[in-house]
C-alpha positions as CSV (number, residue, x, y, z in Angstrom):
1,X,0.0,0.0,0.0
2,X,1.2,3.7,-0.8
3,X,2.1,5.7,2.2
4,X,0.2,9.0,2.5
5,X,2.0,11.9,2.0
6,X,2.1,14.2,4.4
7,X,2.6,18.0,3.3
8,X,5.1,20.3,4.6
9,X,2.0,22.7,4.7
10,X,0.4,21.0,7.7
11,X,0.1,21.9,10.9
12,X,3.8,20.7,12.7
13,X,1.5,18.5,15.1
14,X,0.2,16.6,12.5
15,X,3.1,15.4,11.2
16,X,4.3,12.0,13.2
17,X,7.7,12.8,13.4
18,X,6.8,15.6,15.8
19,X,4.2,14.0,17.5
20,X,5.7,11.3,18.6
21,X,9.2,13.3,19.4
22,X,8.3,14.1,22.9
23,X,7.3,10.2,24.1
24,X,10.8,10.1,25.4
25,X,9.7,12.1,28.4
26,X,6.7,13.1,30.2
27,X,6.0,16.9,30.7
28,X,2.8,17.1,32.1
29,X,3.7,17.9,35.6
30,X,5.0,21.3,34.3
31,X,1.4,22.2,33.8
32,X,0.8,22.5,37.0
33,X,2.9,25.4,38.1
34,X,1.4,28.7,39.6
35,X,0.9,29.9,35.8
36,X,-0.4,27.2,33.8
37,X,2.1,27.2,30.8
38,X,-0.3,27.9,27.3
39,X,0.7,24.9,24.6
40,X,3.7,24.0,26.7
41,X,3.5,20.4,24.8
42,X,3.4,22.7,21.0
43,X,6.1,24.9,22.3
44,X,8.4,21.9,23.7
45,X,7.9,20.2,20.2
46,X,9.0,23.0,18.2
47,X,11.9,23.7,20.2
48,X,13.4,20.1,20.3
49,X,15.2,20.6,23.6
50,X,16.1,16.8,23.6
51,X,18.7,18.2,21.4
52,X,19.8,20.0,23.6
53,X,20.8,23.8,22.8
54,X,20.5,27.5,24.1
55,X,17.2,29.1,24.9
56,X,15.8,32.5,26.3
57,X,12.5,32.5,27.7
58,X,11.6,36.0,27.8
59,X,8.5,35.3,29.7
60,X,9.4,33.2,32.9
61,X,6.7,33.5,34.9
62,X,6.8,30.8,37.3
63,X,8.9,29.1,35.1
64,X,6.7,26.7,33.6
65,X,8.5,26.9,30.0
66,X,12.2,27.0,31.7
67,X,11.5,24.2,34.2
68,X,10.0,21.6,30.8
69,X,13.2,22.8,28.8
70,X,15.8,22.6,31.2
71,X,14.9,18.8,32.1
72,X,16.2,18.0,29.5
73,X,20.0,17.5,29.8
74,X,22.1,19.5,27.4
75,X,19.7,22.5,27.7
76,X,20.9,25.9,28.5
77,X,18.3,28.6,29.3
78,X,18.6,32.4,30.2
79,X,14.9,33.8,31.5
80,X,13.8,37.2,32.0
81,X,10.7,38.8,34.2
82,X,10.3,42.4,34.9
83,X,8.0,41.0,37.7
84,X,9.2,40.8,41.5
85,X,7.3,38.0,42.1
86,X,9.1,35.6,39.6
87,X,12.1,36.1,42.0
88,X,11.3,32.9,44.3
89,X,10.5,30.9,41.2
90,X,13.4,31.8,40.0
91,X,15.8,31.0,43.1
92,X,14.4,27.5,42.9
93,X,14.6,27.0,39.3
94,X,18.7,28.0,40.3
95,X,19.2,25.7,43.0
96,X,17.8,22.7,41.1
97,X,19.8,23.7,37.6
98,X,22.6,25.6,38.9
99,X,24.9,25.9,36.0
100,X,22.1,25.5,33.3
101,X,20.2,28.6,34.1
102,X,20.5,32.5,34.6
103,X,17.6,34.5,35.5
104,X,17.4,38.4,35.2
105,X,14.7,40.8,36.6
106,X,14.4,42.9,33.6
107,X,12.3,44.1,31.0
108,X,12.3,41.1,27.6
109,X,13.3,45.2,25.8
110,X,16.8,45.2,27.7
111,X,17.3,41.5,26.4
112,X,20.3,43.2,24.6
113,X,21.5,45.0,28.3
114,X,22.0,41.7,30.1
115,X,23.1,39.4,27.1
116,X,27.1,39.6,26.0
117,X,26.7,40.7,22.3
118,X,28.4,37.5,21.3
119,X,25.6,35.2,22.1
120,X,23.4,33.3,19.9
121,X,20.1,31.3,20.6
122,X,18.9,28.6,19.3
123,X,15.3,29.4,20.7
124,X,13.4,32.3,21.7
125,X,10.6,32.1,23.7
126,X,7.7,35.1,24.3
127,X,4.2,34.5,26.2
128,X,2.6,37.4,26.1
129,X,-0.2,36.5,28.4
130,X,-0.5,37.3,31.7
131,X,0.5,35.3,34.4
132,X,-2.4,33.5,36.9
133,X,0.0,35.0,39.2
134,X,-1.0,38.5,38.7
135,X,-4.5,37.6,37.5
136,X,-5.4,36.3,40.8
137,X,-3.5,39.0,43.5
138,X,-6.1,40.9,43.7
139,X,-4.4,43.5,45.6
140,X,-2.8,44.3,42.2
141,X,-5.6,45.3,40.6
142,X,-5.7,43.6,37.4
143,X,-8.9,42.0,37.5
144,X,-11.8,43.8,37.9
145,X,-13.5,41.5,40.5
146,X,-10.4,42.8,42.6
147,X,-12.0,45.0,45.8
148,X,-8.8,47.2,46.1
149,X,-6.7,49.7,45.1
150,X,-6.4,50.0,41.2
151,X,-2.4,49.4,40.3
152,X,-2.1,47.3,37.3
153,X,2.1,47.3,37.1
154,X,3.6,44.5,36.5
155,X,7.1,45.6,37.4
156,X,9.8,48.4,36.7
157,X,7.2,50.8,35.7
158,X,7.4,54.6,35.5
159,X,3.3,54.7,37.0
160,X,0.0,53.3,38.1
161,X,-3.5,52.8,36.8
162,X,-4.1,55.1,39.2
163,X,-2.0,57.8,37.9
164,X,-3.2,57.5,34.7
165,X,-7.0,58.0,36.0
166,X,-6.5,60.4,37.8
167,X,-4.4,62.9,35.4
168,X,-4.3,62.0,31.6
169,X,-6.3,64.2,29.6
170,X,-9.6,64.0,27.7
171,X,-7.5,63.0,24.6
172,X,-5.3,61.0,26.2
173,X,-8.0,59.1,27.7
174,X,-9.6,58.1,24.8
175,X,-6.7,57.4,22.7
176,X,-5.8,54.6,25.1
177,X,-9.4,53.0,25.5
178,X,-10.5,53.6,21.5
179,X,-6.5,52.4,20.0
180,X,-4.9,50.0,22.6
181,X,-8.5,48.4,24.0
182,X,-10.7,49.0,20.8
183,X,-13.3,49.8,23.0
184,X,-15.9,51.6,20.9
185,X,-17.8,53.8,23.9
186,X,-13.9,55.1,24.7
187,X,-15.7,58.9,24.2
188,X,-18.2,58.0,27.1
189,X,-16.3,56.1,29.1
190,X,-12.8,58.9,29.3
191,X,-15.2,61.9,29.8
192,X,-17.3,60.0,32.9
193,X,-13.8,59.3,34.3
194,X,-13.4,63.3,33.9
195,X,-16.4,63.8,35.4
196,X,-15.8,61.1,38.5
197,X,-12.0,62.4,39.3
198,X,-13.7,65.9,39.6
199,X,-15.6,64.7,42.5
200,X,-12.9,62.3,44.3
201,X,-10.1,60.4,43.1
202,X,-10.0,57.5,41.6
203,X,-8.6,54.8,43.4
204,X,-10.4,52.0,43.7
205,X,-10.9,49.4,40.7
206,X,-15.1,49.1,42.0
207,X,-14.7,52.9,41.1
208,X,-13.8,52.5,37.5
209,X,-15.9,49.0,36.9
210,X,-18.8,51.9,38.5
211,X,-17.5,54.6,35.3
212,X,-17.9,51.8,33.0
213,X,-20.8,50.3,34.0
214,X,-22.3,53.8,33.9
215,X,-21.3,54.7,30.2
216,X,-22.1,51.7,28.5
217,X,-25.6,49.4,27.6
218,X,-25.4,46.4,29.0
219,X,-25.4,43.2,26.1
220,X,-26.8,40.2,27.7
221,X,-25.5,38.1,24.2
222,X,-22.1,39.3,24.8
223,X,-19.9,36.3,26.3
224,X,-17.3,39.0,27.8
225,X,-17.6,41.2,30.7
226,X,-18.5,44.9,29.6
227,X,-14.9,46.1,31.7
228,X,-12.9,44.0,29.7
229,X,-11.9,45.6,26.7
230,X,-11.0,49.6,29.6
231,X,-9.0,46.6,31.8
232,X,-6.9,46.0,28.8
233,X,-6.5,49.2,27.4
234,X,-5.2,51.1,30.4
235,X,-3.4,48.0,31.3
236,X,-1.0,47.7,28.3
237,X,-1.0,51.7,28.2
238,X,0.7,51.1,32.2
239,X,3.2,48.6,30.9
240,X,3.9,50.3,27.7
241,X,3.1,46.7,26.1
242,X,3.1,47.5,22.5
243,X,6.6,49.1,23.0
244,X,7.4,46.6,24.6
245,X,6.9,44.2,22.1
246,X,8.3,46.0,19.5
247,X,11.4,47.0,20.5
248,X,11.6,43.1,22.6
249,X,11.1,41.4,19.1
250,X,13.5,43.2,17.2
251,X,16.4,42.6,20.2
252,X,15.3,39.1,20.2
253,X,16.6,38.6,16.6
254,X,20.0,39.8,16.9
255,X,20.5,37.2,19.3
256,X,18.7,34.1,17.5
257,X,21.7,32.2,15.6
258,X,21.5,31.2,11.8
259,X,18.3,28.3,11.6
260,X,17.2,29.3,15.1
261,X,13.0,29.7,16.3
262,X,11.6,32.7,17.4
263,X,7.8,31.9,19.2
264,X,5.4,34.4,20.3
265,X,2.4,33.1,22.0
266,X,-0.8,36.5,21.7
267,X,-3.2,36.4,23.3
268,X,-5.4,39.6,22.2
269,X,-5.3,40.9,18.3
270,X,-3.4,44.3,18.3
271,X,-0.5,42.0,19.6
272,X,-1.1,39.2,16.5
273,X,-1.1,41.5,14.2
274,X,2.2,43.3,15.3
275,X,3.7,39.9,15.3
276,X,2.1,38.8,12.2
277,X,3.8,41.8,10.1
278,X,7.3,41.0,11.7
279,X,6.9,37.5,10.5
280,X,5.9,38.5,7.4
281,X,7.3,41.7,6.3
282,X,10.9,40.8,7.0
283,X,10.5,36.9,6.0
284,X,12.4,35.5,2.7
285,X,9.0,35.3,0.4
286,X,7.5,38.4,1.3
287,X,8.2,39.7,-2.1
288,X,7.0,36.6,-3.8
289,X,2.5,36.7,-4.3
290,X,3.3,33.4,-4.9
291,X,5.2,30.4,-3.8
292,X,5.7,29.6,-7.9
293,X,7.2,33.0,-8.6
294,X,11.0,33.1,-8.6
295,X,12.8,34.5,-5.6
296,X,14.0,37.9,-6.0
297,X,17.2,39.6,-4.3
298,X,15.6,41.4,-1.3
299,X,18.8,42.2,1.6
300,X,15.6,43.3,4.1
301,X,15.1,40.1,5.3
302,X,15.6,38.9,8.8
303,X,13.7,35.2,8.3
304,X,13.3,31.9,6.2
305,X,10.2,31.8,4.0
306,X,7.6,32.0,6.7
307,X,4.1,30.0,6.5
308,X,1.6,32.5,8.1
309,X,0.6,29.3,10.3
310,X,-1.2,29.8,13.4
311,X,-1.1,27.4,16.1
312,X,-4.1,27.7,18.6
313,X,-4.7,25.4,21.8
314,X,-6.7,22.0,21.9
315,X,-10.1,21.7,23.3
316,X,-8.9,19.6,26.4
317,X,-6.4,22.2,27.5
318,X,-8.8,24.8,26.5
319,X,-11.0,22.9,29.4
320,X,-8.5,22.5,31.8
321,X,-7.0,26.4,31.5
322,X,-9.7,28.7,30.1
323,X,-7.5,31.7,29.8
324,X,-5.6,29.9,27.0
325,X,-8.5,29.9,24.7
326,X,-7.3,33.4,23.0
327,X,-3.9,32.0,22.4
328,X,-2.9,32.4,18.9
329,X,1.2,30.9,18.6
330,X,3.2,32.0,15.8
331,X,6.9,31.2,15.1
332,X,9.6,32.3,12.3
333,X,12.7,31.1,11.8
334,X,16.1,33.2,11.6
335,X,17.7,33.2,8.0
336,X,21.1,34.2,8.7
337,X,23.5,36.0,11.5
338,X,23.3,39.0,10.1
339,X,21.5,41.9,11.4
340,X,19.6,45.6,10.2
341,X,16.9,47.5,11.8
342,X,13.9,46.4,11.0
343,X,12.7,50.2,10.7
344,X,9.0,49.4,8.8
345,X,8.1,47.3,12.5
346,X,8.0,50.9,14.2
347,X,6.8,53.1,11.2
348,X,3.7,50.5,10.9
349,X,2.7,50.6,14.4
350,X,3.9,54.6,15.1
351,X,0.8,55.9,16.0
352,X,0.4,53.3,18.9
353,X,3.8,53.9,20.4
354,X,2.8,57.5,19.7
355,X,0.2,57.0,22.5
356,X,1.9,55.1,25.1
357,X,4.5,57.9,25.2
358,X,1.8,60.7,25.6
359,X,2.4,60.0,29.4
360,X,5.2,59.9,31.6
């Protein structure tokens, strides 16, 4: 009998070969760290740490990607977490691989402050998510079921939630909620927070669910809270999130070596599409409408011939970790050492930068 064919087009867990690669060990008690680690088993199979290599999770967490890599012998991994509370993770992550691991309290944008310039990767890890860690402290203020004070920083920031309430302008306002949370009653929303400051400060986060509850009709078909889409917005405006990601993107390819994976795990669409146009624009067949066309000489590129494939999470980890269910994974790989500024990433998404820098 034939053997079916198998194209290089399908999904990489289709394909035996990397569905049966990670039978040699079992992973699954990784999934059960503080933050619940989204596709650990799709990002384990693409990086192949069995072979053993360099990696840089830029997301650590709890250190449910680090922990799965580094038990595998051979592995060398360098994590980063602007968050405080990663630190105690991170000191037992050390004491169990002490030569194998390095851990930094840093911003995944100073990846090129902390990393000799000499270094290469074979692996490059970003989850973009947040962590269950901050999710459920709700003395951070993150969540809007949270009864206390309004914060929302997740670690060497410049200010609050609060401060941001409580003094950006009008404009400001709803630039943040309309551009960073596409939250289409931004207008009513940022002028009742005018209105509410004017009275008493805002520092509560029953306070602003109160504003937004206020300035928009309730949907009962709508699956998502009404608070959700002001959360987000003033929450990546806090972190700077979109600058983050930019500028944490373009320093993780100087360091990814010649072959080497660079995976993003998004979890909201303003961050997919930023990734999606790295992957894309600087890929090997960007100037090529179609596969059959001949490859032209084009020295702006930064990545092999990239698939535009989008890896999502199965229905039983859906089940067992409900946050993951607006994971979209993406992953290019480098072309070659050599490096230029991939100027069009910040050009394209200007006018969002533009707006996390109104305030300081």
């Amino acid at each position: 009998m034939k053997k079916k064919r198998i194209s290089k087009y399908q999904p990489f867990y289709v394909n035996k070969r990397y569905k049966n690669r990670n039978r040699m060990k079992d992973i699954s008690s990784f999934k059960t760290y503080p933050h619940y680690p989204v596709m650990l088993d799709e990002v384990i199979n693409l990086c192949s740490p069995e072979k053993g290599g360099n990696f840089i999770d830029c997301t650590f967490g709890s250190g449910g990607y680090t922990n799965a890599i580094l038990s595998f012998s051979g592995t060398n991994v360098i994590s980063l977490d602007r968050d405080t509370d990663s630190l105690n993770y991170a000191k037992e992550t050390k004491t169990n691989y002490k030569d194998r691991f390095t851990f930094y309290n840093k911003k995944f944008s100073d990846l090129d402050k902390v990393i000799r310039k000499d270094f290469k990767a074979d692996f490059i890890i970003f989850d973009l998510g947040m962590s269950s860690m901050q999710i459920f402290n709700l003395e951070r203020g993150f969540s809007f079921n949270a009864k206390g004070d309004i914060d929302m920083r997740m670690g060497l920031n410049s200010f609050s939630a609060q401060e941001v309430l409580n003094n950006c302008d009008l404009n400001t306002l709803k630039n943040i909620l309309k551009y960073l949370g596409d939250e289409k009653d931004n207008s009513r929303i940022a002028q009742n927070i005018i209105n509410e400051r004017k009275k008493t400060p805002i520092k509560s986060v029953q306070q602003l669910v109160k504003i937004i509850e206020k300035s928009k009709k309730k949907d009962f078909k709508k699956k998502i809270n009404i608070s959700t889409k002001t959360f987000q917005a003033i929450r990546i405006f806090v972190n700077k999130e979109i600058t983050e990601l930019i500028n944490g993107l373009i320093n993780a390819t100087k360091f990814l070596k010649k072959g080497g994976k660079l995976i993003v795990l998004s979890f909201h669409s303003l961050e997919d599409k930023i990734v999606k146009f790295y992957f894309i624009n600087y890929s090997k067949n960007k100037s090529r409408g179609s596969r059959y066309y001949p490859e032209t000489e084009n020295n702006e590129i930064l990545f092999e011939n990239y698939k535009n494939l989008v890896i999502k999470p199965k229905e039983n980890e859906i089940k067992e970790n409900p946050p993951s269910r607006s994971a979209k994974l993406r992953y290019a790989v480098r072309n070659k050492d050599k490096f230029f500024y991939p100027e069009e990433l910040k050009k394209r998404f200007e006018h969002y930068l533009k707006i996390e820098s109104d305030y300081v």
